[in-house]
N, C-alpha and C positions, 0 to 999 in steps of 0.2 A: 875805480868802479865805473866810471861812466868819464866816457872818451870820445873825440871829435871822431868823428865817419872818415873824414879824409886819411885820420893816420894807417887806416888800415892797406890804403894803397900804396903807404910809401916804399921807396925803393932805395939801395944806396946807389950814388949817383952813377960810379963805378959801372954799374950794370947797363945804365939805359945810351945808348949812340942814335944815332941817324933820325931815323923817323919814328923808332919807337921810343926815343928821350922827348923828342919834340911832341908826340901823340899824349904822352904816359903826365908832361907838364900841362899840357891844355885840358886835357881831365883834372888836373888839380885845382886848377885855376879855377875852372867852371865851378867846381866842386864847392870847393872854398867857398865863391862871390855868389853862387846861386842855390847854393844848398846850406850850406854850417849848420849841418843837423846834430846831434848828439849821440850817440849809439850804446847801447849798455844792454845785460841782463838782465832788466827789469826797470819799472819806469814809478816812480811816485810825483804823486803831484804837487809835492810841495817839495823835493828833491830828498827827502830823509827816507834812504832806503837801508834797511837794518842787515839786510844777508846781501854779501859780497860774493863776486862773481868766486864759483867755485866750491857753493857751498855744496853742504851735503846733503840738509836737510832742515825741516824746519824745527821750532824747540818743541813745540807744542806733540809734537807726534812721537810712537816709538817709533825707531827706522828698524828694529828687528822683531816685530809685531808678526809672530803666527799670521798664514790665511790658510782660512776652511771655518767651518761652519754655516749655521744658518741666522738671520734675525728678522722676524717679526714684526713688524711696523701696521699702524690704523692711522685711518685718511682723515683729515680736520670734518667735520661734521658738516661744511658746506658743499664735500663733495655726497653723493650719496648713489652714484656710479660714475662711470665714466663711458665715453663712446665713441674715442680717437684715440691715436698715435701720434699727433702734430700738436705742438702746446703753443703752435705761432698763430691759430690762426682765430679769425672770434666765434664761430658758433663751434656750439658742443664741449663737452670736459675731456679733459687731454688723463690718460693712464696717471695715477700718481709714480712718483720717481722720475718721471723725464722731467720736472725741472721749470721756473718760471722763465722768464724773461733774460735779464741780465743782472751779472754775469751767472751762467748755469752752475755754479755752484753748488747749487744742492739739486743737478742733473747727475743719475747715474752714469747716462747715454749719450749728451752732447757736452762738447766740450768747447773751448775758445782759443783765442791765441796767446792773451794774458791769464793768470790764475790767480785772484788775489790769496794776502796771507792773513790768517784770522788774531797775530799778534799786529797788524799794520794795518790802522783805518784806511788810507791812500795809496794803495803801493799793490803794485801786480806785478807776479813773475815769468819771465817765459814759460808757457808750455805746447803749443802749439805751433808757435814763435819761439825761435833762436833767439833773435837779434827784433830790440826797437831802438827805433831812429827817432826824434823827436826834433823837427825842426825849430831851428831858432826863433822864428817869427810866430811860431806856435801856430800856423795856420794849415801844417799837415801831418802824419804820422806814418810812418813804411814800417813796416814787420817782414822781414825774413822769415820762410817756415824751416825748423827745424825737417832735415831730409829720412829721420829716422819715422815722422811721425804716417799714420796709417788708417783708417779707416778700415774698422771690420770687414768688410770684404777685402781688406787686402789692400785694396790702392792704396797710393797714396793720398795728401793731402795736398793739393797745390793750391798756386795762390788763384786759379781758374774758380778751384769750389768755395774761399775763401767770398769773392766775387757775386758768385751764385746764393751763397748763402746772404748776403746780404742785401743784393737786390731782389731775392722774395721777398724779403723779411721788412722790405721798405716798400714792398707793393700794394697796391691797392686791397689785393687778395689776402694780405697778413690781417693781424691786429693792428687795429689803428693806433695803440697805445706804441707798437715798436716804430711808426712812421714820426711819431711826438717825441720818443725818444733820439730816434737820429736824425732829426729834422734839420742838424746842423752841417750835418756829414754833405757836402756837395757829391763825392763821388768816390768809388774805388777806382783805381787805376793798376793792373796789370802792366809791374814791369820787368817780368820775368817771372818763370818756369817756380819759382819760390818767391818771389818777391814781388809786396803787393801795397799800395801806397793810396792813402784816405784822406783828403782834402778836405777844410773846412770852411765855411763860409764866417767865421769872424774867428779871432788868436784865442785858446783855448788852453787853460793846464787838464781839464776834466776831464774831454772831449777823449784823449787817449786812451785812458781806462774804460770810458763809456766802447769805443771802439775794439779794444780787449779785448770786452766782455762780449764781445757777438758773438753767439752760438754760430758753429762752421758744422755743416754738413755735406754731401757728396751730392755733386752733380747729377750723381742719374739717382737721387731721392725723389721722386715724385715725376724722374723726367717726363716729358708729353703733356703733363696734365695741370693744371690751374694749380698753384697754390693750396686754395679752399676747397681742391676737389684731392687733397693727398689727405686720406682722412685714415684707412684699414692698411698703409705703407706701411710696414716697420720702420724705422729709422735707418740711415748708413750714414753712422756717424764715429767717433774715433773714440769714444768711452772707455772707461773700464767695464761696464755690463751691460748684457744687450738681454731683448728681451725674452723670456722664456718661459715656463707656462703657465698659465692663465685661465680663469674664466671670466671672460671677458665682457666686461663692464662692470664686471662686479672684484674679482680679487686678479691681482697680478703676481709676479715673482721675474726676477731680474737676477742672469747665471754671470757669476763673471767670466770676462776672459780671457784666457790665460796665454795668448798670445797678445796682451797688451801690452802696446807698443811702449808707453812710457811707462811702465811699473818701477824702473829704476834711474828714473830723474830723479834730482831733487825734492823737487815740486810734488813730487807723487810718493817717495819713498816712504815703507810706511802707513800708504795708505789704505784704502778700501781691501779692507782684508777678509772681508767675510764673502763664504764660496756665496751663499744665494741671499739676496734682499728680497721679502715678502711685503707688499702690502694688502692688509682685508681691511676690506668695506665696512662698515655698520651705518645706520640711519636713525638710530636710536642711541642718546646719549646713553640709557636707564644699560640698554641691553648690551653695549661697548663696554663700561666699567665693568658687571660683570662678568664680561667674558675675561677681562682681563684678569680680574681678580681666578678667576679660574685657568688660567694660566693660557689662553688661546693667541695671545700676542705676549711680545716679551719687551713695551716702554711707548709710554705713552707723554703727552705733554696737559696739564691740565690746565686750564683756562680760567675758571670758575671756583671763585673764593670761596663756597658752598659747598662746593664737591669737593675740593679739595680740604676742607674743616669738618666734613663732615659724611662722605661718601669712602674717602680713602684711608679707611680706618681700619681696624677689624682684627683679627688672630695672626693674620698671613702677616700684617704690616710689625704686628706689636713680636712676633717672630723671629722678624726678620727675612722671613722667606722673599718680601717683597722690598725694597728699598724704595723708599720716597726722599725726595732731597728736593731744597732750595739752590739753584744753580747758580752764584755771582754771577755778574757781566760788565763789563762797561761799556755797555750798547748806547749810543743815545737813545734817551727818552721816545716812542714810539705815540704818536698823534692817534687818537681815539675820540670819536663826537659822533652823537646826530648830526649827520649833513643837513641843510636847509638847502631845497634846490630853490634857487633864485628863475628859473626859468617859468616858477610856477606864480600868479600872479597875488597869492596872498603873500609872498617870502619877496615880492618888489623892493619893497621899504627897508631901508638897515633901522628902521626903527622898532618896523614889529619882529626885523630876529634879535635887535638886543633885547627885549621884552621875553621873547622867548628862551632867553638864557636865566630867565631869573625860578622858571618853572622845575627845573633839577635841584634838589638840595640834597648835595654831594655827602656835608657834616653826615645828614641822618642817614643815607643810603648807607656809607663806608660803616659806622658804628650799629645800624641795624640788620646789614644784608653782606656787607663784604666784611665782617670780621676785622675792620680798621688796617685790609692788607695795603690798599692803594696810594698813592698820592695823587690831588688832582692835574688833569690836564689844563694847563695856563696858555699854552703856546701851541704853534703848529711845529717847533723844535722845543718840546718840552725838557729841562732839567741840562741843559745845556750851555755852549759855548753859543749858538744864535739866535737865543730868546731874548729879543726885547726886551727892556724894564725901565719904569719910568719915564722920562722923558727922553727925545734922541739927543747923542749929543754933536759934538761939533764934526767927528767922521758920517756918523747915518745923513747929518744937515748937509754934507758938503754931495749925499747923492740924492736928497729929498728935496733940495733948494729948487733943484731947475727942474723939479716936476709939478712945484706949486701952485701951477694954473690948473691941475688934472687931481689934487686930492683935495680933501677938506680941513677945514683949519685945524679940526681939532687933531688932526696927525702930529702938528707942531705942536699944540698949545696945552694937548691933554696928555697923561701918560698912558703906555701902552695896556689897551683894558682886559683887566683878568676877570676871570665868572665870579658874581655875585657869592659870597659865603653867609651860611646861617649861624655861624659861632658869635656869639657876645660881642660885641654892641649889638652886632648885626642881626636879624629875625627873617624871616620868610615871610613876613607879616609886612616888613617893609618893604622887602624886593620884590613882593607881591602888587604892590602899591604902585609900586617904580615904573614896574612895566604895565600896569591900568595907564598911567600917564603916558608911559610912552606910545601904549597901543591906540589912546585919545589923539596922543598929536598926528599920529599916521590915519586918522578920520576912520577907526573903529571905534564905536561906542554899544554898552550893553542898551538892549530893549527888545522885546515881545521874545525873552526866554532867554536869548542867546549874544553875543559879541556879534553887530554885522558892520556893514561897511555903507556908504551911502548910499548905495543901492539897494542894499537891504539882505544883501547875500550874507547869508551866515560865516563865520569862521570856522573850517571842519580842518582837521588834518589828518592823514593818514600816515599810519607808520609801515612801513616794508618791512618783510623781513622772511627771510627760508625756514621751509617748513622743517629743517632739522635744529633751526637755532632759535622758535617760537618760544618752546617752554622758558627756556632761562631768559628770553629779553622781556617774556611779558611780566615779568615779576621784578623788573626792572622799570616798566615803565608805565605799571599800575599807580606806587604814588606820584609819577611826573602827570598821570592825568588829571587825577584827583585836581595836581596846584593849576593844570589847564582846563577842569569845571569850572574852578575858581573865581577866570578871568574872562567866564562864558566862552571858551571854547571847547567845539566837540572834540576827541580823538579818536581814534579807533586804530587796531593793527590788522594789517594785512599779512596771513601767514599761507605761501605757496611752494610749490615743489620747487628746489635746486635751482634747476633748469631753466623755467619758466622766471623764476627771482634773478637769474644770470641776464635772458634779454630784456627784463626789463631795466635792471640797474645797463646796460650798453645803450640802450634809449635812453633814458633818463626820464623813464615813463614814472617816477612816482611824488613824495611828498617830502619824505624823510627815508632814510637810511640811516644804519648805523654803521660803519668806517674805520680800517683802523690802516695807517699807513706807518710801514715799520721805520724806525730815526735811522737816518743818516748821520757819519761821521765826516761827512764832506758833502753838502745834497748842492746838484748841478744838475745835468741835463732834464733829470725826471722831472725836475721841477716844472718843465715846460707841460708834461703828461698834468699836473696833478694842478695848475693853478692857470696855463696861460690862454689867454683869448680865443686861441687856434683851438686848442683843445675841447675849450667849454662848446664848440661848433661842431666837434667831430665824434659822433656816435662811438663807445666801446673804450675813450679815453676815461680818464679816472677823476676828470673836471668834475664833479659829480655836484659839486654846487653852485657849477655856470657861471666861475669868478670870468669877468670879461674886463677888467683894468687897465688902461695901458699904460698905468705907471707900475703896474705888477709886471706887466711886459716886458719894461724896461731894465724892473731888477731883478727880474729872472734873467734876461743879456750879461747885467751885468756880473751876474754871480759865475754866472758860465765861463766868463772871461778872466773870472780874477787870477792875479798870478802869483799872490802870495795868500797864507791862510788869512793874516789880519784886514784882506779885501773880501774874501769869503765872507768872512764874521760881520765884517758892517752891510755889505749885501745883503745876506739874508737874514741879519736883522731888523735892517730895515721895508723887507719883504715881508718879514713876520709883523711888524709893526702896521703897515698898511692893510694885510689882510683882515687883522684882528681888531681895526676898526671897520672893519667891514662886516665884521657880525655874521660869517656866513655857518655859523657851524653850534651846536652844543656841546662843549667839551664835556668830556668823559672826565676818564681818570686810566692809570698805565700802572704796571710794573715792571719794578727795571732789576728783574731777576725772570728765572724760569722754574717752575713748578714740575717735577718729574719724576716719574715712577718707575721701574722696573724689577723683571726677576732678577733673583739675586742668585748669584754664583753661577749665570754662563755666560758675564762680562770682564772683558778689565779693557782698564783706558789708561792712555798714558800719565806720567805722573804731571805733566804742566798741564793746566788747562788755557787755551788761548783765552785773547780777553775780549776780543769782538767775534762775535759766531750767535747762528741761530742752533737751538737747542739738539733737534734732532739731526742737524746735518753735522754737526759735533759727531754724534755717534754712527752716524752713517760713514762718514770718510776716516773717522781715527780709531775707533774700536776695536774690538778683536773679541771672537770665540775660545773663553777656554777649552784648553784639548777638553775633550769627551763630553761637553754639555752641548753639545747641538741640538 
């Protein structure tokens, strides 16, 4: 399955005389002592790769899946139009179905050089790439392009737009979150006509897949012109669907193509079967559900333990006409909190945010407003293999030791702290108390009305939020004011258009937000995006509560570098462990299933269901129209 590079040039001796035996050895040689890369179909980062060279297909799919039809898709409630073609870049909303970041995955239109598999948390297979190399020293990675592969207009793909795509994508002119992402990648190197090779600044097993996953587009995409100024470009990108009509900013639709290059690899067999993906807009939760229930889109994802207990009810559902389901998964746990931005000067102190942990009481929300669906968020790897517990032991010590002058003692001496609970023993009355003391010893004290500080400024907070996701968080976060009158402070929400809520969360213009960052089954590079010093400094990263640590620093490196899982695990345990005495966050609460609805009888899906995937990109790449329900 996975074999030295060298053997592919060997030769039997027989053959080679003169100067090409003598040429043909000094490439060996070289080869061997300065490369001992590893070369295979497909690269995991812990070496456990499930499909052997040769496969057909993946299990999860059918490989003789009908294509034609149509499906009907609605856009999460924080888009509420869109006003670009470029999903790289930071101002404006990118069309839905082009797809986030890395890996594009759930892009109709860009594709990568690796394609991960949704039965294998760590493991990506060629598809844009033939052949990965994986140097021994782990400090670079070459990809071969597969010579079949194509870009919609026809060209090819080489390793020139490979190149191209990357160094926009790392420009000043991208999102700054893709510059935090490959912030480790030193360089692409062009070493031929298809082959193109990624250099890293410290030995990586991650780093490969993170490089994978970078969306490749063609060279004359936006040629001439800035990055940030390729906004009304269509894409030239090597997809299965390009774009097609539309009214734009408001609904799109996406034709496939039926000169796709890769429709009968492995990796793709099977897949995206449907002739045209639709997505429509709506701005209104109320008016979304019932369009649905009226049949104007055809599967939605539902979010909301309210709507879903009690909106998605009715003749059509008890019918059957509409099928609603709870989807398994074994995703890890997915982070959800009010952020506290630390950049703001009343959230300075880890005293007044663990005080401010104690104002959510989870018991009565889950039992009064979510129908007892959730479990609470503990961790920033909740429900998993990297959540912290208790105290660390002798692996997290042997990486916590030699940071000991840069955290505080209670990282050692306390265990790792989970949110206050209102269940028996426990009261709200207490941990109401808890944090009056705590918000005293950080020199707030109640008088003339309100909680102030020595100066005499009041305690106000504000909470952010888009004006399409107002209605369901203010009714969330009515009784959390309520326990923060309590404590004499004021709250108030701040509810604005999309748009205007997008620059400000890229500033880091506000008080609070509410966050949800989806779980990782292997979390590396992003980490750097979502927690590290560099980030919490660079406007449109996802730092969003200004952790500036440099022993987070440290074990973010080190997570990045690990080269077996059980260095992972105590990594970002012990990352987890540091952050969460750091009080930066109000945990929520998660579900580690998915809620969803659709018309019944113009789908079918294969009979495996993968066991890591997000909900609707399930149905977007493996589904299929039955004949005559288009």
């Amino acid at each position: 399955m996975v074999r030295q590079q060298a053997q592919r040039y060997a030769y039997p001796s027989s053959q080679l005389c003169g100067r090409t035996a003598f040429a043909v050895i000094i490439f060996l040689v070289a080869l061997l002592q300065s490369a001992n890369t590893f070369a295979a179909h497909a690269y995991a980062q812990f070496g456990d790769i499930k499909y052997a060279a040769g496969f057909q297909h993946f299990d999860w799919v059918n490989p003789d899946a009908p294509k034609g039809g149509d499906v009907t898709l609605v856009t999460p409630f924080v888009i509420s139009q869109y006003d670009k073609y470029n999903p790289f870049t930071l101002k404006g909303i990118a069309a839905p179905g082009l797809g986030s970041y890395i890996p594009p995955i759930d892009s109709l239109v860009f594709e990568s050089l690796l394609t991960p598999s949704m039965d294998e948390p760590t493991t990506s297979y060629g598809l844009l790439a033939d052949d990965v190399s994986v140097a021994s020293d782990k400090l670079s990675v070459t990809f071969h392009l597969n010579p079949a592969a194509r870009f919609q207009d026809g060209s090819p793909v080489l390793a020139q737009d490979v190149k191209y795509s990357f160094d926009r994508l790392t420009s000043k002119e991208a999102s700054p979150m893709l510059a935090n992402l490959y912030s480790e990648i030193k360089k692409a190197v062009v070493i031929g006509e298809r082959t193109i090779r990624f250099e890293f600044s410290q030995p990586s097993t991650s780093l490969p897949l993170v490089v994978g996953g970078i969306p490749v587009f063609s060279h004359k995409w936006g040629a001439g012109k800035k990055f940030d100024e390729v906004v009304m470009d269509k894409p030239i990108a090597s997809g299965p669907y390009r774009i097609g009509q539309e009214d734009f900013g408001r609904d799109v639709s996406y034709e496939r193509d039926h000169t796709y290059w890769a429709k009968d690899l492995p990796v793709r067999r099977g897949m995206y079967n449907f002739e045209r993906v639709h997505y429509r807009i709506y701005s209104d939760e109320i008016v979304q559900t019932e369009a649905f229930k009226a049949g104007e889109f055809d599967y939605t994802q539902v979010f909301s333990a309210k709507q879903w207990a009690r909106t998605f009810t009715g003749a059509k559902f008890d019918s059957g006409a509409i099928v609603k389901r709870v989807l398994p998964t074994r995703n890890a746990g997915d982070f959800q909190a009010f952020i506290l931005n630390t950049r703001r000067p009343q959230f300075a102190d880890v005293r007044v945010r663990e005080a401010l942990e104690s104002v959510l009481d989870f018991e009565w929300m889950d039992r009064m407003l979510f129908y007892n669906s959730y479990a609470r968020v503990t961790s920033y790897f909740p429900g998993g293999d990297f959540e912290a517990k208790g105290l660390p032991g002798e692996d997290e010590l042997a990486l916590l030791n030699p940071l000991r002058s840069k955290l505080p003692e209670r990282v050692f001496t306390q265990p790792a702290p989970v949110p206050p609970v209102t269940a028996p023993p426990s009261s709200l009355r207490d941990n109401l108390r808890h944090a009056r003391d705590l918000l005293g010893q950080a020199g707030w004290t109640y008088r003339d009305g309100a909680l102030r500080d020595a100066k005499g400024n009041a305690f106000v907070i504000e909470f952010l939020e888009a004006q399409t996701q107002g209605a369901a968080i203010a009714r969330v976060l009515a009784p959390m004011f309520k326990n923060l009158e309590k404590l004499g402070i004021r709250a108030n929400i701040r509810v604005m258009d999309a748009a205007v809520y997008q620059k400000r969360m890229e500033t880091f213009d506000f008080d609070v937000i509410s966050f949800r960052s989806p779980g990782n089954e292997a979390p590396g590079q992003e980490l750097k995006d979502l927690f590290s010093s560099q980030a919490a400094r660079t406007n449109g990263s996802t730092n969003y509560a200004g952790v500036h640590d440099p022993a987070v620093d440290v074990l973010i490196d080190q997570a990045i570098a690990a080269r077996t899982r059980p260095q992972l695990i105590t990594a970002v345990r012990a990352m987890d462990r540091v952050l969460r005495h750091g009080h930066y966050a109000i945990p929520q609460w998660y579900l580690n299933s998915f809620r969803v609805a659709w018309q019944n009888g113009k789908f079918a899906q294969p009979e495996i269901m993968p066991s890591y995937y997000q909900a609707e990109i399930w149905l977007t790449v493996t589904w299929w129209a039955q004949p005559g329900k288009d």
